[in-house]
C-alpha positions in Angstrom: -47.1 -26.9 28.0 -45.1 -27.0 24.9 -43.8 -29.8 23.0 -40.7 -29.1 21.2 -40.1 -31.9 18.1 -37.3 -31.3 15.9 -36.5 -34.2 12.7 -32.9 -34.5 11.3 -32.2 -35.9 8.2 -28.6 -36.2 7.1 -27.3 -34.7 4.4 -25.5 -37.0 1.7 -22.1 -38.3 2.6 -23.0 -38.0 6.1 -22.9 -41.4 8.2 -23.7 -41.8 11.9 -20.2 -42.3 12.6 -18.8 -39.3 11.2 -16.7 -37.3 13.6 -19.1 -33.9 12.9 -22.1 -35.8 13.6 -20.8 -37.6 16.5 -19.8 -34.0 17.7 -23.5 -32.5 16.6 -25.0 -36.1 18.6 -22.8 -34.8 21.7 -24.0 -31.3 21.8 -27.5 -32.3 21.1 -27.7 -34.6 24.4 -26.3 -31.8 26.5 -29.2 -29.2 25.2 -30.8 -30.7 28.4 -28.6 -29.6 30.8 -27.5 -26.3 29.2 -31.2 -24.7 28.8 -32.8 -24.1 32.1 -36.1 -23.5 30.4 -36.7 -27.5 29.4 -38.6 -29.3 31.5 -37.8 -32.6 30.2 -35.4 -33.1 26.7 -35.1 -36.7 24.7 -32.7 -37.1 21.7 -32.2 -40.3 19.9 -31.6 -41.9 16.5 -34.1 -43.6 14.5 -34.7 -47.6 14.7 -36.4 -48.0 11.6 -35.2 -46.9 8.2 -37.8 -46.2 5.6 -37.6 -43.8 2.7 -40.0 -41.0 4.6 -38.0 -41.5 8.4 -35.8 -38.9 9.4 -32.7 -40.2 11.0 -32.3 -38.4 14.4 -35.0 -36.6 16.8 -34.8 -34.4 19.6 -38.1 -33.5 21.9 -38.3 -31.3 24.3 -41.1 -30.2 27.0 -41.4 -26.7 28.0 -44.0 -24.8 30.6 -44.7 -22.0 27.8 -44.2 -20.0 24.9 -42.0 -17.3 27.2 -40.1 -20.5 27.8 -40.1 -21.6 24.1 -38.7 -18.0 23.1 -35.4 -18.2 25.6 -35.1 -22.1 24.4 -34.5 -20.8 21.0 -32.1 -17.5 21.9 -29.7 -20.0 24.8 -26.5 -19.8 23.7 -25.8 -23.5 23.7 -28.9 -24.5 21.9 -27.7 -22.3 19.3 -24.4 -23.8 19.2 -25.8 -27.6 18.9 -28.0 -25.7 15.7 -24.6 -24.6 13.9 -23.4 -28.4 14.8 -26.3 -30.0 13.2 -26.3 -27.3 10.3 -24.1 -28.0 7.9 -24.6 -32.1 8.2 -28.2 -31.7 8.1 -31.7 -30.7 7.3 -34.6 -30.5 9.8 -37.7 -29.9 10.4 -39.5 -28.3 13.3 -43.2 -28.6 15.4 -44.1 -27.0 18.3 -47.2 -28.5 19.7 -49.2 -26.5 22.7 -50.6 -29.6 25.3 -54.2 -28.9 25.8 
């Protein structure tokens, strides 16, 4: 198993409420539903600020690296990345379950 954890931080003058990240939110819950290859998928905002926390999350669980690869190349996975792209950094892990 692979577990998929990707960190959002975003960019300056960038608010929850903005209409392109309430679009990018939007497209990033549906990731789910739209890549065949996720065994389970949970998004959500941070609860805590601190200066270190990233601001939204997304994790997903996947049977394999095969699995992993057409994650990355679904079409609407790579449409929520241009969503989140221009209002955001992130970072990525990919942790294989023992």
């Amino acid at each position: 198993m692979i577990t998929h954890i990707a960190l959002f931080k975003l960019k300056d003058g960038f608010e929850r409420t903005s209409p392109s990240v309430v679009e990018a939110e939007k497209f990033a819950k549906q990731v789910g539903r739209n890549v065949p290859e996720l065994l389970t998928w949970r998004v959500g905002w941070n609860t805590v600020k601190r200066d270190i926390s990233y601001d939204f999350a997304v994790i997903g669980v996947l049977p394999d690296l095969t699995a992993l690869d057409k994650y990355q190349t679904n079409k609407f996975h790579q449409e929520a990345i241009q969503k989140w792209r221009s209002i955001s950094d992130w970072v990525v892990a990919d942790l294989i379950d023992d």
